[in-house]
VOPAGU-2260 file (C-alpha; in pm, 1 decimal, decimal comma):
REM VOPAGU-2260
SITE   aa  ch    i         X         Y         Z
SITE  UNK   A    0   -1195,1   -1714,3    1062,7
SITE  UNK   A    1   -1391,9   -2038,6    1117,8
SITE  UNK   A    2   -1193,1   -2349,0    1116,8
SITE  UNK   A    3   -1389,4   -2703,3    1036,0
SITE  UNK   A    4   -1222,1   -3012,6    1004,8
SITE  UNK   A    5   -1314,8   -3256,3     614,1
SITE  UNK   A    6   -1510,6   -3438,6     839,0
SITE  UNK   A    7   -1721,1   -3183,1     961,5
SITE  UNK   A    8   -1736,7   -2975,3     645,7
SITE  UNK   A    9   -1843,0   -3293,4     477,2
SITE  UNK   A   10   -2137,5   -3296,7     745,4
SITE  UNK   A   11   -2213,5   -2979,8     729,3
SITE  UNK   A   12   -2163,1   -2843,1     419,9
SITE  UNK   A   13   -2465,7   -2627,9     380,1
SITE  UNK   A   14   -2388,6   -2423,7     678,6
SITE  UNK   A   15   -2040,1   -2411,4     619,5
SITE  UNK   A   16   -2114,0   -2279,6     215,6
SITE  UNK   A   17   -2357,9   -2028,5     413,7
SITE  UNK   A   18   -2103,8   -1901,0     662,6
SITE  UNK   A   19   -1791,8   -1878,2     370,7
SITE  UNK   A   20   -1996,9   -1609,6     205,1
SITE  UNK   A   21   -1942,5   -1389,8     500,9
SITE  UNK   A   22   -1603,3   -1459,3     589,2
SITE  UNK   A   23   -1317,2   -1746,3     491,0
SITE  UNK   A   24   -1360,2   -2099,3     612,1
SITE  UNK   A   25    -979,8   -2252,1     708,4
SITE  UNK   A   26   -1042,0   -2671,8     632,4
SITE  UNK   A   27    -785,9   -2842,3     816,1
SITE  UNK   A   28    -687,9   -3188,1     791,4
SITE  UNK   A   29    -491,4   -3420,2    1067,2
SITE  UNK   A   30    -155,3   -3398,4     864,2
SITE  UNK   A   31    -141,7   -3021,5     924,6
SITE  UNK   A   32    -221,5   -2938,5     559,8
SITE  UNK   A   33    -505,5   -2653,5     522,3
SITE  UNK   A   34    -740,3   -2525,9     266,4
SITE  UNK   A   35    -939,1   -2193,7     276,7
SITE  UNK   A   36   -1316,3   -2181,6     171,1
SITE  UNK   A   37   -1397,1   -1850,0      23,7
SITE  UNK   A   38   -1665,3   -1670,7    -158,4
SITE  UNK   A   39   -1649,4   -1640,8    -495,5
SITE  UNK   A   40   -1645,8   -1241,4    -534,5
SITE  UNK   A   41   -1354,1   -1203,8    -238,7
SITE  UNK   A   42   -1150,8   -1435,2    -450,2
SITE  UNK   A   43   -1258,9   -1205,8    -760,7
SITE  UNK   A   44   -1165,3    -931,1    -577,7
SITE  UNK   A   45    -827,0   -1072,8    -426,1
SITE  UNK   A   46    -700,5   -1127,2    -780,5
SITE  UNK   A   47    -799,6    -777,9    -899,4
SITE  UNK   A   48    -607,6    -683,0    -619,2
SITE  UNK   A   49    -304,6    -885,3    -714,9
SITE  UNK   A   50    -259,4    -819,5   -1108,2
SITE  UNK   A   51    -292,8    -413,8    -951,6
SITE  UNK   A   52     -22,7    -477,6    -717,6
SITE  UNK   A   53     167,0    -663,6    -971,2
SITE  UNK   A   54     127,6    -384,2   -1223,1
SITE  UNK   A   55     217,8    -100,8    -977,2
SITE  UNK   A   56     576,4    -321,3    -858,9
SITE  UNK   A   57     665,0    -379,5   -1235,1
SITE  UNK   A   58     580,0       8,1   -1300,5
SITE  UNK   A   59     842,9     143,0    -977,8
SITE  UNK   A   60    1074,5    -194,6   -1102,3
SITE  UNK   A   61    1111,1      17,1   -1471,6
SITE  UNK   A   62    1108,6     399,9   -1300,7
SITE  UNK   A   63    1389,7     257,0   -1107,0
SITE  UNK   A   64    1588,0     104,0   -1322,7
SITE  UNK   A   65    1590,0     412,5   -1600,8
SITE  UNK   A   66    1398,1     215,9   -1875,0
SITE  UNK   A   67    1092,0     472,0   -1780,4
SITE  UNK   A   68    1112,0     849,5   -1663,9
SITE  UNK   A   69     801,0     916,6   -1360,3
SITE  UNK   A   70     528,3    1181,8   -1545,7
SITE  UNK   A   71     576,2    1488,0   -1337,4
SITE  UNK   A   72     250,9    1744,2   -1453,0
SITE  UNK   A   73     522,9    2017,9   -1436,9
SITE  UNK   A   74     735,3    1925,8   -1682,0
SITE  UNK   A   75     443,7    1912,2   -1903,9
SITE  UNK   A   76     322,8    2233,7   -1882,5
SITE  UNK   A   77     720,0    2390,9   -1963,8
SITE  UNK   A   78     718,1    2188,2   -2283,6
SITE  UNK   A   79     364,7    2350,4   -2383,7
SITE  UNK   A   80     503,2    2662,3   -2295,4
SITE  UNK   A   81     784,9    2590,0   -2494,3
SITE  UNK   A   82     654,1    2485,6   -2749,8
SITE  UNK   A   83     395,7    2802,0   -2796,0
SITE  UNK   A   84     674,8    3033,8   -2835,1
């Protein structure tokens, strides 16, 4: 990851918009604080990403704690059977 000062980002900001479409620019300023320049469809894709994650942890979270049984294909086919007799 490429690391540019405001200053320098400032100066160069064509390059800098250039090289962030390849891979994250880190923007650090002199009181330690940082910022991270990033192309628009990484960012896309880091959210999809998240809300996928998210929605997988809440999905164990409620398997776990009984509210939801886990499908098993199995137990699916015994209630067709079942169900045919």
């Amino acid at each position: 990851m490429n690391v540019a000062t405001p200053k320098k980002l400032r100066a160069e900001l064509k390059d800098y918009l250039d090289m962030a479409q390849n891979e994250p620019i880190r923007i650090q300023r002199r009181s330690g604080s940082s910022f991270i320049l990033l192309n628009e469809n990484t960012y896309a894709e880091m959210q999809n990403e998240i809300a996928s994650l998210q929605r997988r942890l809440l999905g164990m979270s409620e398997i776990l704690s009984g509210k939801i049984k886990e499908y098993k294909p199995e137990h699916d086919i015994k209630t067709k059977k079942k169900n045919r007799k």
